[in-house]
N, C-alpha and C positions, 0 to 999 in steps of 0.2 A: 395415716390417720388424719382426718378430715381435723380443721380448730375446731367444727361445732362439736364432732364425736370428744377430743380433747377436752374443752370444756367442759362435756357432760360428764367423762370421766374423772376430771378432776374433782368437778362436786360430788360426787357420789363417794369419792375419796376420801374426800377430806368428810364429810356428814358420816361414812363408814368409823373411820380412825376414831373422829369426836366418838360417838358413841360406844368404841370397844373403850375410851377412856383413854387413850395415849396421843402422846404428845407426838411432834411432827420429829423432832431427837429419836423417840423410842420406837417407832414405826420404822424409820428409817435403818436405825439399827438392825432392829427384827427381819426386816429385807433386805438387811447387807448393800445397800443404796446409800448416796449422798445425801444428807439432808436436805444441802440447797438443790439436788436434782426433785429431791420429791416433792419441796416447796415449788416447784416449776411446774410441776405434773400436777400437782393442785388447783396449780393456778391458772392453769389450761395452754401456758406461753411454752410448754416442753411436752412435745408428744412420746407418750409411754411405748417403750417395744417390748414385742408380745412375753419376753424373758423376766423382762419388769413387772408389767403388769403380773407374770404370774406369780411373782417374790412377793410383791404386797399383797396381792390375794391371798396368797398361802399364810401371810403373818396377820391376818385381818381373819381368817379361818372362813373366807366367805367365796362363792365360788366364781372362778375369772368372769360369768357373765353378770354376774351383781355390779363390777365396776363398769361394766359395758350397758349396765342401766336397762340391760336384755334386750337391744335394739338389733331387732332381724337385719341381718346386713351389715352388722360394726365388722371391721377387717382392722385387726394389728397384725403386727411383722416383726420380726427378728431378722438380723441377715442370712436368706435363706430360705425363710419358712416363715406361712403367712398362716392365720386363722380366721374366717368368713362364719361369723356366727349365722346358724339358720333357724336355731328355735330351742327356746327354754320353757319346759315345764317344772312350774312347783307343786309337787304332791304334798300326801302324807307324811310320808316314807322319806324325803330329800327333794333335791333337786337333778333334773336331766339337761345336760345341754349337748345339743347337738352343731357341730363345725364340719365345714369343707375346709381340711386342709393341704396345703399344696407345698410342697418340698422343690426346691428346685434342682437341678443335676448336681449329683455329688455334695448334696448338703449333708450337714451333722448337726441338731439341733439338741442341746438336754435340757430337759425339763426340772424345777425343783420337784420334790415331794409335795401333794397337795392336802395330805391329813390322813385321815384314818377314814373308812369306811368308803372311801373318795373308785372307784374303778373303773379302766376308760376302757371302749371297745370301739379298737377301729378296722375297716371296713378298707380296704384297697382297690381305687377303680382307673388309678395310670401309675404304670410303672414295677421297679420293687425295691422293697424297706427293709432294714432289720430297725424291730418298734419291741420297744417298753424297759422294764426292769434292768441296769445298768449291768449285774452280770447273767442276767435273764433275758437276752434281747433274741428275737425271732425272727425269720426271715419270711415276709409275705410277698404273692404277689398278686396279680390281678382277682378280684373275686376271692381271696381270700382274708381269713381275719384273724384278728388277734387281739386276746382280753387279758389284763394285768391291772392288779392293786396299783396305783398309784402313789403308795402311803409313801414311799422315796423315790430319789430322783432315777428317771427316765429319758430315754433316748428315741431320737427318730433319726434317721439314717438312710439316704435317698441310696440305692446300689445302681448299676450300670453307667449307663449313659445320659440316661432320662430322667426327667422331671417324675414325683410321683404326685398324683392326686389321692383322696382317700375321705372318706367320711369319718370324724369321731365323734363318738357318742362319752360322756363324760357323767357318771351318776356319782352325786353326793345322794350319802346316808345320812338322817339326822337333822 
């Protein structure tokens, strides 16, 4: 993560928190994070990984590209496993975000739960996976897909050799 993306994510952060009304204590809690880490990730001086970012998402009830400010091209990371936001539509209906995501060889990434109504569909275009639901998980591979509730935590899980690539598409209900 770039400081400027940093920055932006932490205002968005901290302007998100202020207005669900919780303190930098009770956010922190909520996401199972440090407090003095979150005050860092606020403050733009401690860049969030994409594990993070998706814990206060989820406890903020607002979706991972709200803190990314929607900007075409934000890239976070976890060790392993990166997210290349490409485009967010807000409807009626919720919100869509669409990511290039990239697993490296032999990764294992889990996701928290992101809510209710939350369902992600991703699209495999290198490699093969076993993706989603923790005792629901499927195995894809090129040109194949696979769609699950997100409501709890999920898995991505690179198989073989190889790195996998893969498009996911992410719709908030509501």
């Amino acid at each position: 993560m770039t400081s400027d993306l940093a920055a932006v994510v932490g205002e968005r952060l901290r302007t998100t928190r202020r207005d669900r009304g919780l303190s930098l204590a009770a956010l922190a809690e909520q996401a199972g994070i440090g407090k003095g880490s979150l005050s860092e990730i606020e403050n733009g001086s401690r860049n969030a990984t994409l594990g993070t970012l998706y814990a206060l998402a989820g406890a903020l009830g607002v979706p991972l590209a709200t803190l990314l400010a929607e900007r075409v091209g934000a890239e976070v990371a976890s060790p392993g496993i990166s997210a290349r936001l490409l485009e967010t539509q807000r409807l009626e209906t919720g919100v869509v975000e669409v990511y290039l995501l990239h697993l490296d060889a032999g990764a294992r990434h889990e996701s928290p739960g992101h809510g209710r109504g939350v369902v992600e569909h991703l699209l495999l275009t290198r490699g093969r996976a076993a993706v989603g639901p923790v005792r629901r998980m499927t195995e894809v591979g090129v040109g194949e897909t696979a769609t699950w509730e997100s409501r709890g935590r999920h898995r991505y899980r690179a198989l073989g050799d190889g790195p996998v690539d893969a498009v996911l598409v992410i719709r908030s209900c509501g």
